[in-house]
DOVOKE-763812 format. One record per residue (C-alpha): x, y, z; residue in three letters; residue number from 1. Coordinates in Angstrom, 2 decimals, m for minus. Each point is the difference from the previous one (the first is absolute). Layout:
+---------+---------+---------+-----+-----+
|    east |   north |      up |  aa |   i |
+---------+---------+---------+-----+-----+
|       X |       Y |       Z | ALA | NUM |
...
+---------+---------+---------+-----+-----+
This chain:
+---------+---------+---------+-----+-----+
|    east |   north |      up |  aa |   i |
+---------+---------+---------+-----+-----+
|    0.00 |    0.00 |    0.00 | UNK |   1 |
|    1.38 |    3.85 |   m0.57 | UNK |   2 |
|   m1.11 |    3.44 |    0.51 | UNK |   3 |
|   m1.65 |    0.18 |   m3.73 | UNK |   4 |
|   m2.37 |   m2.99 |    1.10 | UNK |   5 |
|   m0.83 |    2.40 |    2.91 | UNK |   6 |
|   m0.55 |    2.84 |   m1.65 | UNK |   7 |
|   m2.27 |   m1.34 |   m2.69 | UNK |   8 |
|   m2.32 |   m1.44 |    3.38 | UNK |   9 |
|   m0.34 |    2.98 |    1.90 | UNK |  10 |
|   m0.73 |    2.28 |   m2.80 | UNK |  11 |
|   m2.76 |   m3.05 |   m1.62 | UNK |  12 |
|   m1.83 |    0.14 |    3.19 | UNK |  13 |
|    0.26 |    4.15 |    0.32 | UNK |  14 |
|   m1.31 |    0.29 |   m3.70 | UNK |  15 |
|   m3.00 |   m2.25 |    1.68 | UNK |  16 |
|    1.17 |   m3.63 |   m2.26 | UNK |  17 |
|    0.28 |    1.91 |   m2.95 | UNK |  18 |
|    2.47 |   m1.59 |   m2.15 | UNK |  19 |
|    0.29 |    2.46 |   m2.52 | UNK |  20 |
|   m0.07 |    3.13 |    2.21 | UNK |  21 |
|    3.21 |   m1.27 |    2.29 | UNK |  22 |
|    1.23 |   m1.03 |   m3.31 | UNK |  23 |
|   m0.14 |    3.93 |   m1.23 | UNK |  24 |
|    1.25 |    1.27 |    3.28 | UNK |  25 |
|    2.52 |   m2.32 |    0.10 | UNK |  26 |
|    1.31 |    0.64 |   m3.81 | UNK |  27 |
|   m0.08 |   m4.03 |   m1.03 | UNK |  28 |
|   m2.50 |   m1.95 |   m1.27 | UNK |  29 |
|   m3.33 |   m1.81 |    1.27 | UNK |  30 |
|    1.63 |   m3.43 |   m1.30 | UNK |  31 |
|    3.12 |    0.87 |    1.83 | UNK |  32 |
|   m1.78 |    1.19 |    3.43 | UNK |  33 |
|   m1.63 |   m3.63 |   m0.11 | UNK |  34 |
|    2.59 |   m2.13 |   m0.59 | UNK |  35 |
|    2.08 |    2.04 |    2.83 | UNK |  36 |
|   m3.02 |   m0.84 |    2.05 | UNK |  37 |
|   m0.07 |   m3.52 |   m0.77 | UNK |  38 |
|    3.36 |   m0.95 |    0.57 | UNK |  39 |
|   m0.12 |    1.63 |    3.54 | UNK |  40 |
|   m2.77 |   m2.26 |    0.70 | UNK |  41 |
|    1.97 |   m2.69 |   m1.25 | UNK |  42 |
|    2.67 |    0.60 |    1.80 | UNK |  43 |
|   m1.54 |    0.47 |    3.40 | UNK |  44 |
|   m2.27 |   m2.85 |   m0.07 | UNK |  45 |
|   m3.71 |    1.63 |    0.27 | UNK |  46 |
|   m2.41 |    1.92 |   m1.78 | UNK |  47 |
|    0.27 |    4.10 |    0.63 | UNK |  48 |
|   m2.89 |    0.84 |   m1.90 | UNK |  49 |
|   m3.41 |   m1.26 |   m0.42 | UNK |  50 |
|   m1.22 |   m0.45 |   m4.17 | UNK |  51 |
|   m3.25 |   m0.41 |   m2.09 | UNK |  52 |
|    2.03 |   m1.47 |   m3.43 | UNK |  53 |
|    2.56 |    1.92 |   m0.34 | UNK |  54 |
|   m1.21 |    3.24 |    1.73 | UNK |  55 |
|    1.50 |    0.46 |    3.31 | UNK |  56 |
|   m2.66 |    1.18 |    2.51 | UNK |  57 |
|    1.60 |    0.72 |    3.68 | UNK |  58 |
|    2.47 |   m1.79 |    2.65 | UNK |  59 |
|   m0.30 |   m3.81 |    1.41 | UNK |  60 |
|    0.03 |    0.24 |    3.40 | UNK |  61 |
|    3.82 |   m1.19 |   m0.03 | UNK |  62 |
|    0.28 |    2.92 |   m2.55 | UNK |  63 |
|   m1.12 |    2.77 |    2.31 | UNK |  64 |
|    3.31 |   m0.90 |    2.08 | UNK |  65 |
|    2.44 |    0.04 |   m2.80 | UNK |  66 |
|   m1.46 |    2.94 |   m1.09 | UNK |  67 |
|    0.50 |    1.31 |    3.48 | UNK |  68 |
|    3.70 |   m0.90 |   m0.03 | UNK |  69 |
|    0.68 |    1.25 |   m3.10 | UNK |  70 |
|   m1.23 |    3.34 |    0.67 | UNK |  71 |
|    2.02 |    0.21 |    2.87 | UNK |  72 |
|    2.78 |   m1.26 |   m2.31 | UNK |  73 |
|   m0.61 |    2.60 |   m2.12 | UNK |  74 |
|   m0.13 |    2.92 |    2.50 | UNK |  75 |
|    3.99 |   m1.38 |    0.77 | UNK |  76 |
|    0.88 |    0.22 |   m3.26 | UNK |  77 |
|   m1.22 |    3.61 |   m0.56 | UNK |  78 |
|    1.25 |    0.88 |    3.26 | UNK |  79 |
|    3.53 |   m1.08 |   m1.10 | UNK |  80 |
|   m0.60 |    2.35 |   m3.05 | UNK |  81 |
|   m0.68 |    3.02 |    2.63 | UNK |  82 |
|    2.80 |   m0.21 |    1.95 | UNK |  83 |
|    1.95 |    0.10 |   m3.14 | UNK |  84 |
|   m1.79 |    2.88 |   m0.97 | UNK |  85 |
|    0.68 |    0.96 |    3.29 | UNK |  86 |
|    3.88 |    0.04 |    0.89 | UNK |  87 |
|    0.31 |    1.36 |   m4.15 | UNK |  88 |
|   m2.43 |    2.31 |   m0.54 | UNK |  89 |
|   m0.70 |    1.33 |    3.46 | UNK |  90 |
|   m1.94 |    3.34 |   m0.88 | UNK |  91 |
|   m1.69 |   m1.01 |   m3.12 | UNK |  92 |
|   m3.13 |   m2.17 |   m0.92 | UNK |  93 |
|   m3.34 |    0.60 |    0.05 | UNK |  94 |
|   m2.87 |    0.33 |    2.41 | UNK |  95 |
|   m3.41 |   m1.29 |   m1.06 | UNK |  96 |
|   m2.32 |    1.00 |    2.42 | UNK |  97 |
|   m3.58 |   m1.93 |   m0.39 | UNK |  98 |
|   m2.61 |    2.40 |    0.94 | UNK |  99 |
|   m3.67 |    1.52 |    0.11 | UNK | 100 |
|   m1.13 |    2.98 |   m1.70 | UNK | 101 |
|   m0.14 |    1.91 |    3.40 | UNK | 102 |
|    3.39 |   m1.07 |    1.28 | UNK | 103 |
|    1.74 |    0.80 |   m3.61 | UNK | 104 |
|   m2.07 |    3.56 |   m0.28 | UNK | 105 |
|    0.23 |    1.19 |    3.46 | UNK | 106 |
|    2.56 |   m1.86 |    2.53 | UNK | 107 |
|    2.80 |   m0.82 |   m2.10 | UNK | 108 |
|    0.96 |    3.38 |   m1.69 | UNK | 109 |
|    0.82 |    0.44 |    3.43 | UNK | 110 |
|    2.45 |   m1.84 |    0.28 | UNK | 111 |
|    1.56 |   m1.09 |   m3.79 | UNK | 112 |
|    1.52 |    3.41 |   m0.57 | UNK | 113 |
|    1.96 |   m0.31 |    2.91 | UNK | 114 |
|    1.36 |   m3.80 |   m0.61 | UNK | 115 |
|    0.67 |    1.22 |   m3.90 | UNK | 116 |
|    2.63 |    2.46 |    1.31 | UNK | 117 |
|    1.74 |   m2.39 |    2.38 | UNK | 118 |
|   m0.26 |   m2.72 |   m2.55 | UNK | 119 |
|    0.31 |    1.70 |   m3.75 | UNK | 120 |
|    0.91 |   m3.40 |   m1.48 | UNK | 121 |
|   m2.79 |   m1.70 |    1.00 | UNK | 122 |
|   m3.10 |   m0.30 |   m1.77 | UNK | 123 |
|   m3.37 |    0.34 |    0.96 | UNK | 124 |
|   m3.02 |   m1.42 |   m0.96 | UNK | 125 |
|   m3.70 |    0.07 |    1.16 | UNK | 126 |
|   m2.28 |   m2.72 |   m0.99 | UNK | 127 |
|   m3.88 |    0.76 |    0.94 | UNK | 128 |
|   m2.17 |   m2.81 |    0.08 | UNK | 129 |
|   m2.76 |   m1.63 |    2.66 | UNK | 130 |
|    1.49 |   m1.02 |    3.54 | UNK | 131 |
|   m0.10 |   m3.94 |   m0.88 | UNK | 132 |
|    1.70 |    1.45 |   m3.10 | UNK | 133 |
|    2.39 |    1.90 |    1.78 | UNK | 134 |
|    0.80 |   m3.83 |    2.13 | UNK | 135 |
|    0.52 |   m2.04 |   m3.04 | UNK | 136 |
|    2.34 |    2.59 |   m1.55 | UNK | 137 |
|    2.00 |   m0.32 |    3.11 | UNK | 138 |
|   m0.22 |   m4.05 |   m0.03 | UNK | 139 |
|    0.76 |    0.23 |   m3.59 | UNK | 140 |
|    2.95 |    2.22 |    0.68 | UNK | 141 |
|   m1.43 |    2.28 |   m2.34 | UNK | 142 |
|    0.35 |    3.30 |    2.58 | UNK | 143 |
|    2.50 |   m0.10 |    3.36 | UNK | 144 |
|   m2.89 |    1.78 |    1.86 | UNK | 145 |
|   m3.66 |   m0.32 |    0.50 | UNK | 146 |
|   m1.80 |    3.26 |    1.45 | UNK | 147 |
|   m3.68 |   m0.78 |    1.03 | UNK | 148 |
|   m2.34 |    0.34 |    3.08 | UNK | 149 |
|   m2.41 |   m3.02 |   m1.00 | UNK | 150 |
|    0.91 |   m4.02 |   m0.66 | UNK | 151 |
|    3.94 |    0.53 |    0.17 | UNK | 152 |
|   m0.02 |   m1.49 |    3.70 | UNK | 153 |
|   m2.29 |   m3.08 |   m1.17 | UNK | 154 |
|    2.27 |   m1.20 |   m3.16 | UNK | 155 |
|    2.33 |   m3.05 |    0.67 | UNK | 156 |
|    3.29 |    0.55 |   m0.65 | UNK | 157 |
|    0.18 |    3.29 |    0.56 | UNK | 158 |
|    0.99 |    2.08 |    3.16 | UNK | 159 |
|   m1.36 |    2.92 |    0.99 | UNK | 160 |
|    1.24 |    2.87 |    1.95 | UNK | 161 |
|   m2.54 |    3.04 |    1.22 | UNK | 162 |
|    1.41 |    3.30 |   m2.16 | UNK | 163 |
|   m2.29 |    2.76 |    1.60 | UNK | 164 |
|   m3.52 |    0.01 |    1.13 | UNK | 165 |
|   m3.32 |    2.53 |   m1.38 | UNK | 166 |
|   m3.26 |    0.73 |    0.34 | UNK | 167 |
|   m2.66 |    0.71 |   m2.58 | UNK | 168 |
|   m1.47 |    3.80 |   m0.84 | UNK | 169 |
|   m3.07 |    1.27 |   m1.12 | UNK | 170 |
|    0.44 |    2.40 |   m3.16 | UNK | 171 |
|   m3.30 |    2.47 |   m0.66 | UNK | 172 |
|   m0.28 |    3.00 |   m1.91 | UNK | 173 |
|    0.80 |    3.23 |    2.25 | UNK | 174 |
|   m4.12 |    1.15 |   m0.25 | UNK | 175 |
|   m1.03 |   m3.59 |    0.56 | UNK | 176 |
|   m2.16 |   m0.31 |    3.52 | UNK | 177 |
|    2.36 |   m1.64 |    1.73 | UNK | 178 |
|    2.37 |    2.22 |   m0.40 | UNK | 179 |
|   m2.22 |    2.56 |    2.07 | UNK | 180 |
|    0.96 |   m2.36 |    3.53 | UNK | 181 |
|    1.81 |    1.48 |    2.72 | UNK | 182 |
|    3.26 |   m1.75 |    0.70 | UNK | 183 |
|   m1.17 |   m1.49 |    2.96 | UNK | 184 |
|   m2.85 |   m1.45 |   m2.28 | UNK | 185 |
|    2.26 |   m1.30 |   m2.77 | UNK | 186 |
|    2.01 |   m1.93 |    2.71 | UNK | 187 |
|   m3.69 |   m2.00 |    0.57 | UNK | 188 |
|   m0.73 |   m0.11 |   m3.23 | UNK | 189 |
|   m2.20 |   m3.34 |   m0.34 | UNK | 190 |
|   m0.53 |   m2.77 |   m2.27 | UNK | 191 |
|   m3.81 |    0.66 |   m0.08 | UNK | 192 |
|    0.68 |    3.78 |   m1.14 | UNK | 193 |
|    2.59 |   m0.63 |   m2.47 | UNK | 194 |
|   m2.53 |   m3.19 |   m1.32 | UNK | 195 |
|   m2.78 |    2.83 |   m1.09 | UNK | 196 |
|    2.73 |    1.00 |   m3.15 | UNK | 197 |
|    0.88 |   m1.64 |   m3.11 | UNK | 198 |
|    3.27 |   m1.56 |    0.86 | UNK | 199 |
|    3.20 |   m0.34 |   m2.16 | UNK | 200 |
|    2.51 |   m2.55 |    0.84 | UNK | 201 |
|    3.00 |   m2.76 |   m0.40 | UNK | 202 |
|   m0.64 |   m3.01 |   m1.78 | UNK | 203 |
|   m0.50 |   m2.74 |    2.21 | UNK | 204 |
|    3.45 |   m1.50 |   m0.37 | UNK | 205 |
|    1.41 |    3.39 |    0.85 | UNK | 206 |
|    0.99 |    2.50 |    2.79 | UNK | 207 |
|   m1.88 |   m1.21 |    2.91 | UNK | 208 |
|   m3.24 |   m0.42 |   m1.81 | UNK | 209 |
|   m0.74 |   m3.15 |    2.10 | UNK | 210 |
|   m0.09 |    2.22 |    3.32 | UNK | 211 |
|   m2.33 |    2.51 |   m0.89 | UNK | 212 |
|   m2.87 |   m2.90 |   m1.55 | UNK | 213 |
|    0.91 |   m1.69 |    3.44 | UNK | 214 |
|   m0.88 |    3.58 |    1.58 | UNK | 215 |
|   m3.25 |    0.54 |   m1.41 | UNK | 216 |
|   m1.59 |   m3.34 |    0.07 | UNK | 217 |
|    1.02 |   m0.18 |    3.71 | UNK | 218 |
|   m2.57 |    2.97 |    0.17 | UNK | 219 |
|   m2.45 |   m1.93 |   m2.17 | UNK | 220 |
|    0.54 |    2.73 |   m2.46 | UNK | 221 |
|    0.49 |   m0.17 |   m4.15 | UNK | 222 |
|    1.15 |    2.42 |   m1.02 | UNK | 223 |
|   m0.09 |    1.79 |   m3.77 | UNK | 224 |
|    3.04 |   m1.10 |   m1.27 | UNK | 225 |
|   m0.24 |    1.51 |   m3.66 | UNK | 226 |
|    3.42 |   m0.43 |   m1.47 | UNK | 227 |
|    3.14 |   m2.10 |    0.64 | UNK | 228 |
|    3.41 |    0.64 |   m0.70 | UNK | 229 |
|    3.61 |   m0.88 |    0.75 | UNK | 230 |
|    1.75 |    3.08 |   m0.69 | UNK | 231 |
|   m1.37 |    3.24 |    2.73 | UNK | 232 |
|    0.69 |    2.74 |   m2.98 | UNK | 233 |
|   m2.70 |   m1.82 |   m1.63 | UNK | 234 |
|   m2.21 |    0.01 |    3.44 | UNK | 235 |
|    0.69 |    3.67 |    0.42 | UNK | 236 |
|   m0.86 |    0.68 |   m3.85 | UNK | 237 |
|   m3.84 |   m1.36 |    0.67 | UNK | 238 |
|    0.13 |    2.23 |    3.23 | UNK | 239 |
|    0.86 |    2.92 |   m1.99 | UNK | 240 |
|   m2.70 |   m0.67 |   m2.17 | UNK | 241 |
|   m2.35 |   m0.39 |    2.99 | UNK | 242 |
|   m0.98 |   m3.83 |   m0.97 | UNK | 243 |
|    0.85 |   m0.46 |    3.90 | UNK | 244 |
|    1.75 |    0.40 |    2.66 | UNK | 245 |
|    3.38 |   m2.07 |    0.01 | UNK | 246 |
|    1.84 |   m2.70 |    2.46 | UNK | 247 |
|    3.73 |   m0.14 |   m0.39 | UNK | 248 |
|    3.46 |   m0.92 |    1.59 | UNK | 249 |
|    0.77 |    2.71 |    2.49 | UNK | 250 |
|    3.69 |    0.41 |   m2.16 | UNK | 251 |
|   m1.73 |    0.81 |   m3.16 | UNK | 252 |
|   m1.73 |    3.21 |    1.34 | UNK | 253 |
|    2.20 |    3.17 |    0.39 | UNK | 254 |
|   m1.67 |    3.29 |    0.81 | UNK | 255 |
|    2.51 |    2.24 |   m2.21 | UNK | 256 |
|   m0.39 |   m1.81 |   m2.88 | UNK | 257 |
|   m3.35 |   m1.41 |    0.15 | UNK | 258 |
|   m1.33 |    3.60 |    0.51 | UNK | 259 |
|   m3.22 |   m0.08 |   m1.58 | UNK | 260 |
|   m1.10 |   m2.76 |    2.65 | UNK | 261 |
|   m0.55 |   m0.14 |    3.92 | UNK | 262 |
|    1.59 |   m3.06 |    1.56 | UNK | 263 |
|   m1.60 |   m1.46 |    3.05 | UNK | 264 |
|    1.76 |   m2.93 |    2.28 | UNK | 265 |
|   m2.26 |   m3.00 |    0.09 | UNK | 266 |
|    2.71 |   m2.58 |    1.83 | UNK | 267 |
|   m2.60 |   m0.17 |    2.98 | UNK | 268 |
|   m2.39 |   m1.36 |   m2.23 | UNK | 269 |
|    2.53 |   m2.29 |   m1.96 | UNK | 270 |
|    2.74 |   m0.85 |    2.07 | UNK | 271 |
|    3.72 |    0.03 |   m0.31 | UNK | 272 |
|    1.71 |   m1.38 |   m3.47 | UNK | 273 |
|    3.69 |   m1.69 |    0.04 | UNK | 274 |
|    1.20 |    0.43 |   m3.42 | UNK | 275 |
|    2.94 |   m3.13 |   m0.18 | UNK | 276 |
|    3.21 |   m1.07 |   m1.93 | UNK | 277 |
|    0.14 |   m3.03 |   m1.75 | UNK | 278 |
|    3.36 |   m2.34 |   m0.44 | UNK | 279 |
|    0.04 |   m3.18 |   m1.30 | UNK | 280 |
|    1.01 |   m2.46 |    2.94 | UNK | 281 |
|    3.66 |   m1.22 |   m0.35 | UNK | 282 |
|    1.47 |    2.45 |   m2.79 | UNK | 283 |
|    2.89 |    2.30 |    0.20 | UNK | 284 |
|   m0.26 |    3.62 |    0.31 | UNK | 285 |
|    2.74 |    2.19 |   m1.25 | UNK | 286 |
|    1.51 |    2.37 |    2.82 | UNK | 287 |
|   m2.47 |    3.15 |   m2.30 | UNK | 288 |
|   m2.96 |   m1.58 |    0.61 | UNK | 289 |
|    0.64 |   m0.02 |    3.24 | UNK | 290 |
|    0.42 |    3.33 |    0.03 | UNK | 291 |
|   m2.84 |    0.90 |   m1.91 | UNK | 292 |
|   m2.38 |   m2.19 |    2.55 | UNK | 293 |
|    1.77 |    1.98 |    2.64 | UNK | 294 |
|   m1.02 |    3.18 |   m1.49 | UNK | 295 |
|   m3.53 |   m1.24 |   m0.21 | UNK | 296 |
|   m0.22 |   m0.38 |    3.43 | UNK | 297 |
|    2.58 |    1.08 |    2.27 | UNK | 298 |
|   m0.69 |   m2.52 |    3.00 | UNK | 299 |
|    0.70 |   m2.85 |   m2.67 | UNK | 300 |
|    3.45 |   m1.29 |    1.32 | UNK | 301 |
|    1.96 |   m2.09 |   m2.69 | UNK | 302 |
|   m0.35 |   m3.04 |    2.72 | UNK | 303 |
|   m3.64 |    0.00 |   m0.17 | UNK | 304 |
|   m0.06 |   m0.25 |   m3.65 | UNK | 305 |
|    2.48 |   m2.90 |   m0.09 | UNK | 306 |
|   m1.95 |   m1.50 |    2.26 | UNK | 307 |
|   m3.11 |    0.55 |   m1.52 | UNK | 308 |
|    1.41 |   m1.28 |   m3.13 | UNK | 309 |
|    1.47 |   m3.16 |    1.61 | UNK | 310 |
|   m3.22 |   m1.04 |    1.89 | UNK | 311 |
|   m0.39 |   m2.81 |   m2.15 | UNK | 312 |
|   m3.26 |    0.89 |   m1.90 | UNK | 313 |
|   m1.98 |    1.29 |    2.92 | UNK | 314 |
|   m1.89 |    2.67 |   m2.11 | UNK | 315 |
|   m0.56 |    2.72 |    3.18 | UNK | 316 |
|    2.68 |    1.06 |    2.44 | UNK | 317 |
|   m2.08 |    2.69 |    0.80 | UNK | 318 |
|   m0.31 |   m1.48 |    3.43 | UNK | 319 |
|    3.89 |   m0.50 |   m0.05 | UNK | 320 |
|    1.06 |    3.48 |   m1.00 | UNK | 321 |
|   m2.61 |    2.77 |    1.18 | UNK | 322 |
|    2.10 |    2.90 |    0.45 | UNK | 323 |
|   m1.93 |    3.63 |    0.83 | UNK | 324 |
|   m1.31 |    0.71 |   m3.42 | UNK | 325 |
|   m0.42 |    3.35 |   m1.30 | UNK | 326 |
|   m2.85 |    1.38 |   m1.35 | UNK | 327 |
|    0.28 |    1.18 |   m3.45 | UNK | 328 |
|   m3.08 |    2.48 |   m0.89 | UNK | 329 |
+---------+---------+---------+-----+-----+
């Protein structure tokens, strides 16, 4: 058996048994892919994959723990390949950070400036996506980074880290009603009052959406929810033309330049957020990453990541790590 064999497994099963896909990705040919796969079966004595004829349809049960192994096997290999990268090419590389909309638009700029001028050789890219997206690019080794405050923590394989913690905002138009309560008002703003408008809000995949239809039908309340979205320009755009009134991340509202709306804190109605890091359990990090997490958040000690890293596929360290997160707003 050899590395190609390996290769041509893991990426079959990540292009879901599709011969012809892994084939493309993998710049050889579907005969060639199979034949690699047979001979590795061969060789080891039992079947990896189940087949209808000669279509290969998932993993034998002694397949799930070769594929297991050879993952890991895999993760060695390309670790070998980063400390190369390492010890030759300390300051240069590239970042891929695996994010959401609000993280990319609003957190990150941040923060990326700053890591560009200590680190002008490396590259930087952000890939956008879903957060189950965000946790197979990650698994894939597609991006070094996920950025996400839903599903990171539940994926296998992946370790998570808390990055900073939010709370959600309303956004209304400045003559909108609400806008006429007194501060002490605003701060008991309830679900029942803010249920009598039109709402506009995250997708359900997105930005705490989960929390506030937890909220309301804890109140027995259903509220209006007219549009959906998973980018808060696009809320705010319906608020401006008074389709609603909008629900978004805390992060994505700031008063100077989101002048031509009133913000109003709703984390007493929604609770706190924890926006995480993703790393895929068992990989090397070069030393810049490390320093990019660090500039994230602060309180994330290079120990704590390698631990988190190293904690042999248990997806949430959250309870292992919790340092005193700040609150980004």
């Amino acid at each position: 058996m050899n590395l190609q064999q390996f290769r041509f497994i893991r990426e079959t099963i990540r292009r879901n048994y599709n011969l012809t896909e892994a084939s493309r990705i993998l710049f050889t040919s579907q005969p060639g892919v199979s034949k690699a796969i047979i001979e590795f079966e061969d060789e080891l004595g039992v079947k990896v994959f189940e087949r209808h004829g000669k279509r290969i349809k998932g993993l034998t049960k002694p397949g799930q723990a070769v594929a297991s192994i050879i993952e890991r096997i895999m993760i060695e290999v390309d670790n070998l390949k980063k400390v190369s990268d390492e010890f030759a090419r300390r300051d240069e590389g590239s970042l891929v950070i695996a994010c959401t909309h609000t993280q990319a638009r609003y957190f990150l700029p941040r923060f990326i400036p700053e890591f560009r001028r200590r680190f002008p050789k490396v590259h930087v890219s952000l890939a956008e996506g879903s957060p189950l997206q965000l946790a197979q690019m990650v698994l894939q080794e597609q991006a070094d980074i996920a950025l996400a405050t839903e599903s990171l923590s539940e994926v296998t394989g992946l370790a998570t880290l808390p990055c900073y913690s939010w709370e959600h905002t309303l956004v209304v138009k400045p003559d909108h009603p609400l806008t006429e309560l007194t501060s002490s008002q605003a701060k008991n703003l309830s679900l029942e009052q803010i249920a009598q408008f039109p709402i506009i809000t995250y997708d359900r995949a997105f930005s705490g959406r989960t929390s506030i239809d937890q909220a309301f039908a804890s109140k027995g309340l259903k509220p209006d929810i007219v549009l959906e979205a998973i980018d808060a320009d696009v809320i705010k755009t319906y608020v401006d033309v008074e389709m609603g009134i909008g629900i978004i991340a805390g992060v994505a509202f700031d008063p100077r330049r989101d002048s031509g709306f009133v913000g109003i804190p709703v984390g007493h109605l929604f609770g706190t957020h924890i926006t995480r890091i993703g790393l895929k359990s068992g990989v090397f990090l070069r030393d810049y990453v490390y320093d990019f997490l660090a500039m994230l958040t602060p309180e994330l000690s290079r120990d704590a990541v390698e631990a988190a890293v190293n904690s042999n596929g248990s997806s949430d360290t959250d309870n292992d790590y919790a340092p005193p997160l700040r609150r980004v707003s």
